[in-house]
C-alpha positions in Angstrom: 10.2 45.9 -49.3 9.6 42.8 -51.9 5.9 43.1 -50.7 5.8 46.2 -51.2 7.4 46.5 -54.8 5.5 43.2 -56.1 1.8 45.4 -54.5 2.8 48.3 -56.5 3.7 45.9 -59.9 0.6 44.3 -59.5 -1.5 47.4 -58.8 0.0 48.6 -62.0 -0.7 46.0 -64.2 -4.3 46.3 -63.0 -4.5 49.8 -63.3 -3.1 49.5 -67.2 -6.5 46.7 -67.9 -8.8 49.3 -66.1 -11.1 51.4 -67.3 -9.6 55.3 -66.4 -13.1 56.4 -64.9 -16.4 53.9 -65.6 -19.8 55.7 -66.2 -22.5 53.5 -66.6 -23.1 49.6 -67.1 -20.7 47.0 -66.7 -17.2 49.0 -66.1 -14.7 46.5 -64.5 -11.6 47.0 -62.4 -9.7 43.9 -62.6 -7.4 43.8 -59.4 -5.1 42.0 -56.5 -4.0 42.6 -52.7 -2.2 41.1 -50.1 -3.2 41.3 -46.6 -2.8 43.9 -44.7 -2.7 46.5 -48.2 -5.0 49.2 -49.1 -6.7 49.1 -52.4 -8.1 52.6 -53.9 -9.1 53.0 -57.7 -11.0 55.9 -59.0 -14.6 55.0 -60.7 -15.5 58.1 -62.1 -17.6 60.6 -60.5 -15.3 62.3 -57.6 -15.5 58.7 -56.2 -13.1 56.1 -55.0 -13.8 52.2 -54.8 -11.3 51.0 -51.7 -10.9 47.6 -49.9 -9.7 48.9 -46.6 -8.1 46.3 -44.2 -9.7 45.6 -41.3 -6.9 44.4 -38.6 -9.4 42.0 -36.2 -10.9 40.2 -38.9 -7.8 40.0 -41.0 -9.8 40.9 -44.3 -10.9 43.9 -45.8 -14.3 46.1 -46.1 -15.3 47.3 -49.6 -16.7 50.4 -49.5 -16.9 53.4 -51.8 -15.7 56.9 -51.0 -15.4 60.6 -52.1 -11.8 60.9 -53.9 -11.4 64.3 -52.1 -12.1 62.9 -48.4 -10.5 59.3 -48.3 -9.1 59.4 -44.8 -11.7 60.9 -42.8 -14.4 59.4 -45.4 -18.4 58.3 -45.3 -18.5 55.2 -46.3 -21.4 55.5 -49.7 -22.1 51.5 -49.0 -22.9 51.3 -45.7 -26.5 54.0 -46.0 -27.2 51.8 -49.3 -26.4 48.7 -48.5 -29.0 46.4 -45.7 -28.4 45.5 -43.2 -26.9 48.1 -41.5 -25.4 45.8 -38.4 -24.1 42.5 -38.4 -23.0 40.1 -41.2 -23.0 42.0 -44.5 -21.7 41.4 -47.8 -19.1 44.3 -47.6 -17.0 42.6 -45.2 -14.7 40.2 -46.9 -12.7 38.4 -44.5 -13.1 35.8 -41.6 -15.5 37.5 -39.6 -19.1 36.9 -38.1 -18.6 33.4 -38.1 -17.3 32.8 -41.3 -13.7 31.1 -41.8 -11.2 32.7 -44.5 -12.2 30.2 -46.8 -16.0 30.7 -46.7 -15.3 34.7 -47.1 -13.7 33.2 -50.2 -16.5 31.5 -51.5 -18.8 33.9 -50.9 -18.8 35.3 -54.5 -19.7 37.5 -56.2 -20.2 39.9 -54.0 -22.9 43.0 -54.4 -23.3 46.0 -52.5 -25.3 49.3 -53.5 -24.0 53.0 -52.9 -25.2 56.3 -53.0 -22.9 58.4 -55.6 -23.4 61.9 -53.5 -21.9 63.0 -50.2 -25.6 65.0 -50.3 -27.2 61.7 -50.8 -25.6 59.9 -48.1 -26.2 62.6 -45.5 -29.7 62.0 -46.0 -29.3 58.5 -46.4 -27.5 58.4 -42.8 -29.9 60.5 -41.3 -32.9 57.7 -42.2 -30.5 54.7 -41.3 -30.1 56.2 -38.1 -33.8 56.7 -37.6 -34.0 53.1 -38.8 -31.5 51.8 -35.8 -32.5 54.2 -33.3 -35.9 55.5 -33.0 -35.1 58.0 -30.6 -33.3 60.2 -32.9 -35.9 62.6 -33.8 -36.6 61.2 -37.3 -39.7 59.2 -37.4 -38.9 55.6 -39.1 -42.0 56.7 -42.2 -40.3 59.6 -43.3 -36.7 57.5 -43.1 -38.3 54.8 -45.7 -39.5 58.1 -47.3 -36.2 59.2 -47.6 -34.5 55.9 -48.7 -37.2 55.0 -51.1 -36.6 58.3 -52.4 -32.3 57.9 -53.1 -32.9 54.6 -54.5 -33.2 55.4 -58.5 -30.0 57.2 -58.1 -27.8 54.3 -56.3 -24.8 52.3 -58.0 -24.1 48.8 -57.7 -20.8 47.2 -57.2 -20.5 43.8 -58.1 -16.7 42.3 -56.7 -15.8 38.2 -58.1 -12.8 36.7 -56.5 -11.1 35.0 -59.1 -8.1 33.8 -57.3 -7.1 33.9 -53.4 -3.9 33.0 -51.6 -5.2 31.7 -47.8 -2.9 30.9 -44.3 -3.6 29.1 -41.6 -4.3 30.4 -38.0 -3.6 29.1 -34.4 -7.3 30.2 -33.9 -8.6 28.1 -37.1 -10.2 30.9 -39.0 -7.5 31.1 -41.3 -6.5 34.4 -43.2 -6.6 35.9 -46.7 -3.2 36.3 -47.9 -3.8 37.5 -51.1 -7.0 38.4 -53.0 -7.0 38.4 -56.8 -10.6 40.1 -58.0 -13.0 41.8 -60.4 -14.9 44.6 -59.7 -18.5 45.7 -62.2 -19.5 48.6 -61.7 -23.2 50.2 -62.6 -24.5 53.2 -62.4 -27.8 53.1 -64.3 -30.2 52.2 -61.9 
C-alpha cells in the first residue's frame, strides 16, 4: 500500500513537470518507478511511451504504444529499432549479460519508433522478411520498405538520472527504483 501511494505521488509530480502531449523536438517527460511498476505517459499523437516490467530480467522494456490498444499492443520500437534479436537498447534491466548496475550505466538510452499502427504493419512485415527469409517477402523489397518509413520515425532518448539498486543471491542485482528523463523527437 505505501508503495503504492508513494508510485502514484511520484507519478504525479512528474506528470505536473511534463509536457501534456510533445510534438516535435526536444519534449521531455521527467519520471520515476520502482520495480515491478508500469510506467505509461501520453506523447501526443494517439501514442503512449511505457516501461513495461519484465519479470525474468527484473527491469523493464521501453517501448512505445497506441493509447487506444495498450494491453494487447505492437510494440512501435521493436520494427524501428536494430537489432531485432538479442541485446538491444530497449531492454533496461540485468539481462543479456549485463548486471543491474551496467543496465544503469548504460545511458542515455535511444531507440527509434514508427508513429503509425499502418507504419509498423509494414514495418513488421519487412522485419520478418529480414529474420526469416521464408516468409514470402524477399529481404530487397523489406530494406525497400524500411528505407521507405524512415523519414517518418521518432526518436526517444531516456537518461537515468538517479537509480535505487539490490542485491541478488544470483549477483546480477536488481533495479529497485529508476529516476529518468525521457526527449522526445519527432522531426526526422
Amino acid at each position: 500500500m505505501i508503495r503504492f501511494c508513494f508510485a502514484a505521488i511520484t507519478l504525479g509530480m512528474a506528470m505536473l513537470s511534463a509536457p501534456s502531449a510533445p510534438q516535435n523536438r526536444g519534449d521531455i517527460i521527467v519520471g520515476a518507478i520502482e520495480s515491478d511498476d508500469d510506467f505509461q505517459r501520453a506523447i501526443g499523437g494517439g501514442l503512449l511511451v511505457r516501461l513495461r516490467p519484465e519479470a525474468a530480467s527484473g527491469g523493464w522494456v521501453i517501448s512505445v504504444v497506441p493509447q487506444d490498444d495498450i494491453f494487447l499492443s505492437p510494440d512501435f520500437v521493436y520494427v524501428a529499432t536494430p537489432p531485432y534479436r538479442g541485446d538491444h537498447p530497449r531492454y533496461l534491466g540485468p539481462i543479456y549479460g549485463h548486471d543491474a548496475a551496467s543496465a544503469v550505466d548504460y545511458s542515455p538510452r535511444e531507440v527509434r519508433f514508427v508513429r503509425t499502427r499502418a507504419d509498423y504493419e509494414r514495418a513488421l512485415a519487412a522485419v520478418r522478411a529480414l529474420l526469416w527469409p521464408d516468409s514470402g517477402y524477399s529481404k530487397e523489397a523489406a530494406r525497400a520498405t524500411l528505407a521507405e518509413i524512415k523519414p517518418r520515425i521518432g526518436t526517444l532518448r531516456l537518461e537515468i538520472t538517479g537509480s535505487r539498486l539490490a542485491t541478488t543471491p544470483d549477483g546480477r542485482g536488481r533495479i529497485e527504483r529508476l529516476e529518468f528523463r525521457i526527449e522526445f523527437d519527432y522531426s526526422q
